[in-house]
PDB file as gemmi writes it, atoms N, CA and C in Angstrom:
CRYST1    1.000    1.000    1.000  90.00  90.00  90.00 P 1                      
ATOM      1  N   UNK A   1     115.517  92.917 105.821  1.00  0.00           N  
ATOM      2  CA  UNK A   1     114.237  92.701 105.163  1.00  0.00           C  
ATOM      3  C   UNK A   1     114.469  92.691 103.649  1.00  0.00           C  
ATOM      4  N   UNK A   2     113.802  91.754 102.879  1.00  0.00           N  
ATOM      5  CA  UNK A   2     113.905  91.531 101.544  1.00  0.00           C  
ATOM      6  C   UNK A   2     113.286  92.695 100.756  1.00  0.00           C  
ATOM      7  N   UNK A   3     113.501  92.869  99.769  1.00  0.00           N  
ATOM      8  CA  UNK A   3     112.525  93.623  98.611  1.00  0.00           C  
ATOM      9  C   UNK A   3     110.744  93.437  98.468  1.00  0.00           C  
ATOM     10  N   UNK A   4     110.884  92.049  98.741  1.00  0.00           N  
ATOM     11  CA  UNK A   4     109.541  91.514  98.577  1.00  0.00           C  
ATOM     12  C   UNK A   4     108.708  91.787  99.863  1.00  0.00           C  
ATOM     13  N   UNK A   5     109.603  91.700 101.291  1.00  0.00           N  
ATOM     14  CA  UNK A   5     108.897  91.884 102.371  1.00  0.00           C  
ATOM     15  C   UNK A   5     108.745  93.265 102.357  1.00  0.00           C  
ATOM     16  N   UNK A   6     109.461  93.861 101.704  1.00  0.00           N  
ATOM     17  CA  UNK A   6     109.343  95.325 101.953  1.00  0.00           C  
ATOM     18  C   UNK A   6     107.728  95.882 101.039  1.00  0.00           C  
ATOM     19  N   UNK A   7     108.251  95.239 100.371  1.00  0.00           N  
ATOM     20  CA  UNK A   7     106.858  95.612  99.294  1.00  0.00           C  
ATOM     21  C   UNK A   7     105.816  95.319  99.997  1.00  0.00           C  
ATOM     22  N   UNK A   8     105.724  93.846 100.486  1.00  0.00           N  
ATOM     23  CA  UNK A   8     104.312  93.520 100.799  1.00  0.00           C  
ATOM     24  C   UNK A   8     104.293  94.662 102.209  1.00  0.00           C  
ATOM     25  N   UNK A   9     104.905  94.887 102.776  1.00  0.00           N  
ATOM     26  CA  UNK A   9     104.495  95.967 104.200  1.00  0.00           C  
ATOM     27  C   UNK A   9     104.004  96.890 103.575  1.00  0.00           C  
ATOM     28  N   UNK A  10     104.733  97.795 102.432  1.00  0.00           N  
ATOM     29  CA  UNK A  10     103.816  98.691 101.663  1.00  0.00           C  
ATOM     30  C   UNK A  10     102.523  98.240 101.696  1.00  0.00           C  
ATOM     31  N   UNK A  11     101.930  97.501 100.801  1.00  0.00           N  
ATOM     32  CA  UNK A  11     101.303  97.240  99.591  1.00  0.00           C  
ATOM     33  C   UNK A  11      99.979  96.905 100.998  1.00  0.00           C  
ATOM     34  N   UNK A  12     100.290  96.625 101.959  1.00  0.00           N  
ATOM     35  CA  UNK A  12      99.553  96.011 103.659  1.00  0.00           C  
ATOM     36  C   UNK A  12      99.498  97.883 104.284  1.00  0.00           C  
ATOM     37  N   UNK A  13     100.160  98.188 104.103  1.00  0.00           N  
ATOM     38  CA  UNK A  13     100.248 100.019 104.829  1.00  0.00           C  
ATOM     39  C   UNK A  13      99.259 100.830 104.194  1.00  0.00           C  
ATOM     40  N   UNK A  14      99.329 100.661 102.872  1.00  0.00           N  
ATOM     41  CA  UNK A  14      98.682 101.306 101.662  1.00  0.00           C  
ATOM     42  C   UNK A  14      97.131 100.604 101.255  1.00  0.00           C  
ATOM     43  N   UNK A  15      97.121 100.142 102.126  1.00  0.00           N  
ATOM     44  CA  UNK A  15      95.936  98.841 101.842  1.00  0.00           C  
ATOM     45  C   UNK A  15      95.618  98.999 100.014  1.00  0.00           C  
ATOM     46  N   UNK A  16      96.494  98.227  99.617  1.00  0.00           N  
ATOM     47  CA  UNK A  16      96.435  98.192  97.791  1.00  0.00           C  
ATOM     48  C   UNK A  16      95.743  96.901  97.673  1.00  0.00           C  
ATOM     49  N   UNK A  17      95.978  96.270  98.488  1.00  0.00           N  
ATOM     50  CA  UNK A  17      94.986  94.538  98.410  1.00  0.00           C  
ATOM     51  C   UNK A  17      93.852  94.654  98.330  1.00  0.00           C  
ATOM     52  N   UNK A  18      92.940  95.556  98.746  1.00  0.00           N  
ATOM     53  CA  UNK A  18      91.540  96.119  98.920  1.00  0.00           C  
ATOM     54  C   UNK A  18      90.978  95.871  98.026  1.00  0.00           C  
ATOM     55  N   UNK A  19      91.740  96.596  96.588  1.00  0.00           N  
ATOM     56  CA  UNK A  19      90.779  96.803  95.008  1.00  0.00           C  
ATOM     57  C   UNK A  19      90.570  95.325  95.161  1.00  0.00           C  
ATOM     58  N   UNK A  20      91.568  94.670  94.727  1.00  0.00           N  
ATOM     59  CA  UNK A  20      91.489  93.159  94.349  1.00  0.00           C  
ATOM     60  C   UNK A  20      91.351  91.710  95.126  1.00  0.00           C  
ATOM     61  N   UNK A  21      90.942  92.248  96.198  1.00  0.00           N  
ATOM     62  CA  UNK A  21      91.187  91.050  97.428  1.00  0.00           C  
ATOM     63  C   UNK A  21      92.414  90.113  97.234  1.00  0.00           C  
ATOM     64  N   UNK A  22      93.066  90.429  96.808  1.00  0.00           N  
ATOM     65  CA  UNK A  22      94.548  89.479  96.907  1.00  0.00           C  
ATOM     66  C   UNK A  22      95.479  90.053  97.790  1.00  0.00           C  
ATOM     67  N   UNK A  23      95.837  88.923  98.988  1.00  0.00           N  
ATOM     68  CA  UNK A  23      96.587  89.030  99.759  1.00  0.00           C  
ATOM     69  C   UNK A  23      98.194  89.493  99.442  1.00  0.00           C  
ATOM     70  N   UNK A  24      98.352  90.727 100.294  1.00  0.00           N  
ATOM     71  CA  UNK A  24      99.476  91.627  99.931  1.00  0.00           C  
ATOM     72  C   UNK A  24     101.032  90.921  99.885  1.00  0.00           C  
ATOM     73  N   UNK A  25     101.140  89.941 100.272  1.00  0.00           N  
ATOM     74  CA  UNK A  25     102.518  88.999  99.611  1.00  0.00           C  
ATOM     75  C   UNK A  25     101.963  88.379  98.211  1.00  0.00           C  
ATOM     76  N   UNK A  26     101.313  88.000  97.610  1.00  0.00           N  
ATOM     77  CA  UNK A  26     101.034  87.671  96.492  1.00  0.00           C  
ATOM     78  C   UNK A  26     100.992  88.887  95.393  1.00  0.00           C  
ATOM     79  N   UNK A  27     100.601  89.712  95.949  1.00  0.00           N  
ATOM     80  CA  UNK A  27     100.485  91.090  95.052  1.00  0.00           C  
ATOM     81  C   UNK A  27     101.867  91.380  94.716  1.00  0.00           C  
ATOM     82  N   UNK A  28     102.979  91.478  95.866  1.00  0.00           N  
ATOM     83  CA  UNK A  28     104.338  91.918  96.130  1.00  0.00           C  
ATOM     84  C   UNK A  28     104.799  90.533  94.845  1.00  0.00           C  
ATOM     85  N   UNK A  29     104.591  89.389  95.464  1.00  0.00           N  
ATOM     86  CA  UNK A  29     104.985  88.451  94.171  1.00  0.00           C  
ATOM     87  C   UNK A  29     105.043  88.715  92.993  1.00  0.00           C  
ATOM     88  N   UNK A  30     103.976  89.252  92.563  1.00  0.00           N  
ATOM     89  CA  UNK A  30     103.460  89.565  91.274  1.00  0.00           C  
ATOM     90  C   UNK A  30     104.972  90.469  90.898  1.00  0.00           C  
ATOM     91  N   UNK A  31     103.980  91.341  91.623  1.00  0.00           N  
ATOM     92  CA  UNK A  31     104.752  92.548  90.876  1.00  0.00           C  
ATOM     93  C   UNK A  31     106.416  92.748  91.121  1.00  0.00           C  
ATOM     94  N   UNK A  32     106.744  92.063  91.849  1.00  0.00           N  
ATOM     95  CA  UNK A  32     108.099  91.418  91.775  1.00  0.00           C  
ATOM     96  C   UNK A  32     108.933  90.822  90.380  1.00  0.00           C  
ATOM     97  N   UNK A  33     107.923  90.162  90.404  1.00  0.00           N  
ATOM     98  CA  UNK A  33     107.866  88.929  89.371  1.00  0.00           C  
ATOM     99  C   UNK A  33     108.399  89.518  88.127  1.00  0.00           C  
ATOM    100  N   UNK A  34     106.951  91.061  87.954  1.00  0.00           N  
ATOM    101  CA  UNK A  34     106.896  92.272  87.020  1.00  0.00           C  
ATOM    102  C   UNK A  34     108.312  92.877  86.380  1.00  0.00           C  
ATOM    103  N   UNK A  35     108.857  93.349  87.843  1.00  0.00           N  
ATOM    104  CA  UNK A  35     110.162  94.099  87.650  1.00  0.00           C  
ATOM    105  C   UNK A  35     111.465  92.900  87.164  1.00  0.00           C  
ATOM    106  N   UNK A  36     111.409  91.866  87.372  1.00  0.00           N  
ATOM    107  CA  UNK A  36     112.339  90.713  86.963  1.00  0.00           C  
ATOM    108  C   UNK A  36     111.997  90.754  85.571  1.00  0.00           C  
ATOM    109  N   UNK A  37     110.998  90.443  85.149  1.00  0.00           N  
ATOM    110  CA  UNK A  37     110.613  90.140  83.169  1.00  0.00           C  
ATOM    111  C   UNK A  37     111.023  91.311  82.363  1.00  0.00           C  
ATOM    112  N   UNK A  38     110.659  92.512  83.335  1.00  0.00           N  
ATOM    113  CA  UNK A  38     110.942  94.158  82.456  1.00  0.00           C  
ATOM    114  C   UNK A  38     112.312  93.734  82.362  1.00  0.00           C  
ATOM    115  N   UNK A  39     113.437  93.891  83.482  1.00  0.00           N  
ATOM    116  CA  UNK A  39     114.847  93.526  83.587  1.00  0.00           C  
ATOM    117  C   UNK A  39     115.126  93.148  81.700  1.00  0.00           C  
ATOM    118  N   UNK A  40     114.895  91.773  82.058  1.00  0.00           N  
ATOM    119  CA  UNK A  40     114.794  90.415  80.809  1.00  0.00           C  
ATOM    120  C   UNK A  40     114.555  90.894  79.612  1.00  0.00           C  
ATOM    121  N   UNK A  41     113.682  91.582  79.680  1.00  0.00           N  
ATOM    122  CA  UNK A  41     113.065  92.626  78.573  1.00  0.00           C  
ATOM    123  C   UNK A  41     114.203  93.375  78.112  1.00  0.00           C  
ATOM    124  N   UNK A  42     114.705  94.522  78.423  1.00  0.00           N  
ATOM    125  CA  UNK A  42     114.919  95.061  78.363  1.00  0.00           C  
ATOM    126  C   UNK A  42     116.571  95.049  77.780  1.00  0.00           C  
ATOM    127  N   UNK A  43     117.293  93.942  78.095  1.00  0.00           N  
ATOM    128  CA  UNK A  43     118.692  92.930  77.752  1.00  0.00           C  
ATOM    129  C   UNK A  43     118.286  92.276  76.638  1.00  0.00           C  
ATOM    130  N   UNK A  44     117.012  92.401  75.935  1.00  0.00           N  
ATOM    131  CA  UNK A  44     116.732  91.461  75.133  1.00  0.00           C  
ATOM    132  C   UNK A  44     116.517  92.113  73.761  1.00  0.00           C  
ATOM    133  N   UNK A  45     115.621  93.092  74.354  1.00  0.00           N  
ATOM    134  CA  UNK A  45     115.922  94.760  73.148  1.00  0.00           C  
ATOM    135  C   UNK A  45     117.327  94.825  72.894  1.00  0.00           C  
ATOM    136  N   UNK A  46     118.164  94.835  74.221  1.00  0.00           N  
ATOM    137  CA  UNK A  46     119.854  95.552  73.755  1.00  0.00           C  
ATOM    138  C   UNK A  46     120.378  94.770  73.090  1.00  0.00           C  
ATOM    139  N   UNK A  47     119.959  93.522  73.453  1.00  0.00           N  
ATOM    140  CA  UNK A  47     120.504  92.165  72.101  1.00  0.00           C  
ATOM    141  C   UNK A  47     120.370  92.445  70.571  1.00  0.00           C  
ATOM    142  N   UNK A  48     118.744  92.957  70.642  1.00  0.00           N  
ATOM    143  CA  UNK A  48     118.322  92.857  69.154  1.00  0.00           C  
ATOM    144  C   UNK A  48     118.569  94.123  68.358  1.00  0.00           C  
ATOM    145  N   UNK A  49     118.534  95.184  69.046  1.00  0.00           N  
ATOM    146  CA  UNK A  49     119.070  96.401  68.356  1.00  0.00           C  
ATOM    147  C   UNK A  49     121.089  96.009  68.334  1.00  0.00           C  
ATOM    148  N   UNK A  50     121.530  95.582  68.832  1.00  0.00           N  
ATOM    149  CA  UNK A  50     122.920  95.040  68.339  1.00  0.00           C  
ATOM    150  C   UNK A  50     123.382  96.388  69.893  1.00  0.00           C  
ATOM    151  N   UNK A  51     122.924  96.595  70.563  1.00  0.00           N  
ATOM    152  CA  UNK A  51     123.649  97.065  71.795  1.00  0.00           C  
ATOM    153  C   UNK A  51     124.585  96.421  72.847  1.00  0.00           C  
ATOM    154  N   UNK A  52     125.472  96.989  73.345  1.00  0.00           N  
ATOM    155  CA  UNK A  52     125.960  95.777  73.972  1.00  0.00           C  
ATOM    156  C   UNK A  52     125.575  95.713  75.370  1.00  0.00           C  
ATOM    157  N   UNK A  53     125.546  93.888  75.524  1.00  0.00           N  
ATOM    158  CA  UNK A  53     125.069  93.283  75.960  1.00  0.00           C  
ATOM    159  C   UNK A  53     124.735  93.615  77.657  1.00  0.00           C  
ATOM    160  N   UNK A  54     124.268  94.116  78.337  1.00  0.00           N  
ATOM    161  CA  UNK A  54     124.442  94.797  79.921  1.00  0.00           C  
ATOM    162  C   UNK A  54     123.296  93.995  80.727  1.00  0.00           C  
ATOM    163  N   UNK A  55     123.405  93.831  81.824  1.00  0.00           N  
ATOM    164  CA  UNK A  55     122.532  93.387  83.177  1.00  0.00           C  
ATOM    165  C   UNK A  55     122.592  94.557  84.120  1.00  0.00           C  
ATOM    166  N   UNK A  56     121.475  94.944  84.757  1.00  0.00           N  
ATOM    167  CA  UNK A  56     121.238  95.552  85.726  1.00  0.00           C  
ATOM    168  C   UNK A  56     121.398  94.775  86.744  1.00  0.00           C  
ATOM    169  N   UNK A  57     121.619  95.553  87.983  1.00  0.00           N  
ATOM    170  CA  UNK A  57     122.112  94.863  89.166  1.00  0.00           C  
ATOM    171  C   UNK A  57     120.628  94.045  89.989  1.00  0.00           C  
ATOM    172  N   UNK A  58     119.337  94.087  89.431  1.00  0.00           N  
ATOM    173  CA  UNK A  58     118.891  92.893  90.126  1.00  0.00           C  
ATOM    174  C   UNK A  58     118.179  91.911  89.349  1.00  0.00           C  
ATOM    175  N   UNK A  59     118.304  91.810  88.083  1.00  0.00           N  
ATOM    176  CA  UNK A  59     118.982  90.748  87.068  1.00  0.00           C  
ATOM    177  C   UNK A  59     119.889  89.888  88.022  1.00  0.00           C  
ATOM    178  N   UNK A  60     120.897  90.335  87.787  1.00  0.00           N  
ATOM    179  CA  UNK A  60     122.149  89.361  88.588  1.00  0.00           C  
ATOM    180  C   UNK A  60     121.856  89.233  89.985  1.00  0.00           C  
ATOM    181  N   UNK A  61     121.310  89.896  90.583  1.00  0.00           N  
ATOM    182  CA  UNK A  61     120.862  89.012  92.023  1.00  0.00           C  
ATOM    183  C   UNK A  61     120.249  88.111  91.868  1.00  0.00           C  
ATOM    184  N   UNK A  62     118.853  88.331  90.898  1.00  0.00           N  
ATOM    185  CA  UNK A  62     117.918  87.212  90.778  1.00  0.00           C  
ATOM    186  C   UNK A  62     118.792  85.788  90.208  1.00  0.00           C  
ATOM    187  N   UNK A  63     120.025  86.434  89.507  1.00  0.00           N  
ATOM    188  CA  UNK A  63     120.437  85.228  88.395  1.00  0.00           C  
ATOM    189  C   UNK A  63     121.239  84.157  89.446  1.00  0.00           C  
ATOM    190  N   UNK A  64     121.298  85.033  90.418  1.00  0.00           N  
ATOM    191  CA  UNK A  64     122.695  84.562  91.999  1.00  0.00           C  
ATOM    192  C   UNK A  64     121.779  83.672  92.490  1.00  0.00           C  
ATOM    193  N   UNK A  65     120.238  84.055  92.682  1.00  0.00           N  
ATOM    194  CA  UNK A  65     119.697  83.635  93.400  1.00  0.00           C  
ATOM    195  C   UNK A  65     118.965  82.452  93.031  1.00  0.00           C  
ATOM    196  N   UNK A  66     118.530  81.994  91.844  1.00  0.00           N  
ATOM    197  CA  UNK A  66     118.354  81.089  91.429  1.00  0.00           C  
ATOM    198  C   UNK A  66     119.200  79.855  91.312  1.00  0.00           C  
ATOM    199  N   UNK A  67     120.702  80.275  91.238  1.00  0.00           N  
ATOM    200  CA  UNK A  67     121.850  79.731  90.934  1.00  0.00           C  
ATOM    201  C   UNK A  67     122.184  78.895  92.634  1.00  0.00           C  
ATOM    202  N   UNK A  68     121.178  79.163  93.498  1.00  0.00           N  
ATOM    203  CA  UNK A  68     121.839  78.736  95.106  1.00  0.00           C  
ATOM    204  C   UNK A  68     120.615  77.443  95.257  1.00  0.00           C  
TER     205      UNK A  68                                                      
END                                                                             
């Protein structure tokens, strides 16, 4: 099971779709989506403060995964 399927079973268990009527794979999307940009973010600070340069490990999955 993926990250995303996992989420949306949460997010469907937890009935979190409720507040917002958005169907719990779209929510999981989202906030998927969320944790990918923070990633991005966050490599982008280490750029600009002159840190060196690092990826977290699902950065590079996502980067694998785009790459197929």
């Amino acid at each position: 099971m993926s990250f995303r399927e996992d989420l949306t079973y949460m997010i469907n268990k937890h009935s979190k779709e409720n507040g917002s009527d958005t169907p719990d794979f779209l929510l999981a999307e989202y906030l998927e989506n969320c944790l990918n940009v923070f990633d991005q973010i966050i490599i982008k600070r280490k750029t600009w403060y002159g840190h060196e340069k690092s990826t977290t490990p699902f950065v590079l999955e996502n980067q694998l995964n785009e790459t197929v």
